[in-house]
Each structure stands twice: as C-alpha cells, then as structure tokens.
N, C-alpha and C positions, 0 to 999 in steps of 0.2 A: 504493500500500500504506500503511495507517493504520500511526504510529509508535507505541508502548509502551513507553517506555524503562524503566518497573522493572514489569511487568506486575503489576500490583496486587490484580486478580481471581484470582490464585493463591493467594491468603489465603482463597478464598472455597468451596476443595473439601471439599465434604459428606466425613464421615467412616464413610458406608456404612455404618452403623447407622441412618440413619433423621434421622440428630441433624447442627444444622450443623456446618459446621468449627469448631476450637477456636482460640482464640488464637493468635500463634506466641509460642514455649515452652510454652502448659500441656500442649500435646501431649507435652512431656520431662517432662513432672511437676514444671516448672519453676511457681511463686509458688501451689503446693497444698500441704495436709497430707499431709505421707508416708503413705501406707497401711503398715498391720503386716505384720512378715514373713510371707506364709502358713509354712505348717509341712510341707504336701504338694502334691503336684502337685494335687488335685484344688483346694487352696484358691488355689492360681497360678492354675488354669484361672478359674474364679468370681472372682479381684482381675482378671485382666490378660485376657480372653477378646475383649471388645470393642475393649480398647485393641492389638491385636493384628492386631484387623481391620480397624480405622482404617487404623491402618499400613498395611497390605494392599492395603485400598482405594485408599489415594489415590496409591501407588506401579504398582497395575495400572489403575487409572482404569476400575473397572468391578467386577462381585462377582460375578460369575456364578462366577467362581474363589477366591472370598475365604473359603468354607469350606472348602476343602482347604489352602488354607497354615495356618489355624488350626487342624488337624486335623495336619498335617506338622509345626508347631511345638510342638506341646502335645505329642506322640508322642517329640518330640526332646528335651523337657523332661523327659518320663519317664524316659527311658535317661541321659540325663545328671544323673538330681535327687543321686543319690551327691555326686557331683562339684562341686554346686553348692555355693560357701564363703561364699556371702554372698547370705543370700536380700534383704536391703534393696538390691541391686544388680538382682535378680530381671526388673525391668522394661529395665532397658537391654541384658541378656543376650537378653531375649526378643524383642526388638527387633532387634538384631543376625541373629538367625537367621531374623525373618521377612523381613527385607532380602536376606538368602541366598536363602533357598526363592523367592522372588519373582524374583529376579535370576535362578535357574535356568528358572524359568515361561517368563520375556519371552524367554529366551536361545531355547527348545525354539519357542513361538509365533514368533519371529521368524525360525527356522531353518524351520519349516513351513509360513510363506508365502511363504519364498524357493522352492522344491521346490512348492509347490502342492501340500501332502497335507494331510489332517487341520487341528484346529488348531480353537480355536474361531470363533463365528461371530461379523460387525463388532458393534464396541459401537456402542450411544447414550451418547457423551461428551455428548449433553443434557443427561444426568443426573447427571452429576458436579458438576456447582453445588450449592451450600447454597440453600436458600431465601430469602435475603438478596441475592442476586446478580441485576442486573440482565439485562436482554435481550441488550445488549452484551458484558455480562461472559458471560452462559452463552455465547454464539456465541466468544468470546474463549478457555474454557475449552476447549471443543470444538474448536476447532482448534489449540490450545496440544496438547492429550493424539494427537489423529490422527497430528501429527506427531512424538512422541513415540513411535509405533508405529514409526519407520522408523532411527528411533537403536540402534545396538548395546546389548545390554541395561546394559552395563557404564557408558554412555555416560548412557544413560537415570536409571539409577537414580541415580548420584552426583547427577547434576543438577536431578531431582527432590527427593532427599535436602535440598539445601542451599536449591531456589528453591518448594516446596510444601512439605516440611516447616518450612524455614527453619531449620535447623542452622546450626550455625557448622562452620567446614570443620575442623578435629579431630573433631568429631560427626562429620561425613561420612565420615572417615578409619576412625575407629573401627566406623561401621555397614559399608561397604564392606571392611573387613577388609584393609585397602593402606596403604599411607604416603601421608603429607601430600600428598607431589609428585607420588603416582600421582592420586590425589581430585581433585589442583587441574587436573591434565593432562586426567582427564576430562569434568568440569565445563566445562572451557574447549573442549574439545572439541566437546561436545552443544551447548554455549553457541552455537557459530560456526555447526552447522548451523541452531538454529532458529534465529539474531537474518538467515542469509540466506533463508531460509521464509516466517519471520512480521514480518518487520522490525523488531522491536525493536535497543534502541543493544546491538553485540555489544562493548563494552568493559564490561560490567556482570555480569560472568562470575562475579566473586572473591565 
C-alpha cells in the first residue's frame, strides 16, 4: 500500500461549478474583498449561491444532489432572514446550514445502503478532481471520497471539514455545530478509519 502522509491532492477538489478548487482559506472569504451586505434573500441567493454549492460539492463529492441542499439552504434562509443580525456574517451562517443539510443527506444515503433500498446511484469520484490534478492525484481522490462513503456521516463531515476544506478545528467546531472535543473526537475518529484503508500516517489527524 502507497504511503500519503498529509495527502496533498485534497487541495485539489473541483468546487462543482465547473471552476477549480480555491485556495485553502479563500474558500472562508479569507485574503478577498468583503462583499456588501445583501439587503434580501434574493441578493444572498445571487452573493453566496455558488459559494454554497462548493461547499456542497466537495462535502458530498458528487452534484447530482448539490441542487437540493442549495435549494434546502436558501428556503432556510428565507424563514430565518427576520432573525438574521448580521448580514456581513451572512456567508459563515450559510455555510453552517449547508454542512447541516448535507450531514443529514450522507446520514439518510448511508442508512439506505445499509437496508439496500432507494438511495442514489455510485458516483464517479473521477470527477471530483480540478483540472490541475494529476492521474495519480484523480485515482488518489477517488478512492480518498469511496471511502468516505463508508464513514458515519458525523465522522465524514468533520473530517472533510478540516482535511478538504482545511478549516482550522474551531471552524470545524462551529460548522458541525458541537464542541471542540466532540470535532476533535470525530476527526480523529474518520482519521483512524481511512489512514487503516488508504494508509496514510494516522497521527496527522489534528
């Protein structure tokens, strides 16, 4: 089994618009110009619509579903825009709920391939690479997300959170909606299953 000790080609997932992955951080809106507050849902929808489904995307590693959590989130945006106090926060709220919505997706798919019913059909993790991504790396991808399908969702998401988005683990904390030590518990957890999987070094967890 080939080693990876910080698997590199995860920097490398297409953001399912079409468009490579971003940097890590510009994905958080981290070293951009702030966009303006929108003033309504519609102009949330048109600032943060794509950046939504990034998220989406590279958390379900596939799009066949990536219009229904942007549809489930923007829905969710509406019934809570009263409530929203701080539209310059606008992207990290929206962000946090599509990590929701998607966590309950993986949760319902991975409960309906346990039972054999329903459930969508296998992806091509081929297609999760950017364009930039070598032959190695797209095979690297693809079998990094396959077995990502077999992780509890809970397990899944943190650990993507922190090793494909590349959050810092307070990010993680706060998109998974848990404490610190539950984030770190998870992470370290999915960590152990894939590093005995795909063999990478499993002390690279944090």
């Amino acid at each position: 089994m080939v080693s990876h000790p910080e698997l590199p080609a995860l920097r490398l997932v297409r953001n399912g618009d079409g468009r490579d992955g971003d940097a890590p951080g510009v994905r958080e809106g981290q070293g951009r110009a702030p966009d303006p507050a929108p003033r309504t849902p519609e102009e949330a929808y048109r600032a943060h619509a794509r950046y939504v489904g990034g998220v989406a995307y590279r958390l379900l590693g596939r799009d066949d579903e990536v219009d229904d959590v942007v549809q489930e989130v923007f829905v969710e945006l509406v019934r809570s825009w009263a409530r929203v106090r701080d539209p310059a926060a606008l992207r990290g709220w929206l962000a946090t709920v599509t990590t929701r919505v998607v966590a309950k997706k993986l949760g319902r798919r991975r409960t309906q391939r346990f039972f054999g019913v329903g459930g969508p059909l296998p992806a091509d993790y081929e297609r999760v690479a950017s364009a930039g991504a070598t032959i190695e790396e797209r095979a690297l991808l693809a079998q990094v997300y396959r077995e990502l399908d077999r992780l509890p969702a809970a397990e899944r998401v943190a650990w993507t959170l922190r090793h494909v988005e590349g959050l810092r683990l307070e990010e993680c904390a706060v998109r998974c909606e848990c404490s610190l030590a539950t984030v770190k518990r998870r992470i370290r957890a999915g960590h152990t299953r894939l590093a005995s999987r795909l063999g990478f070094e499993e002390a690279r967890h944090g």
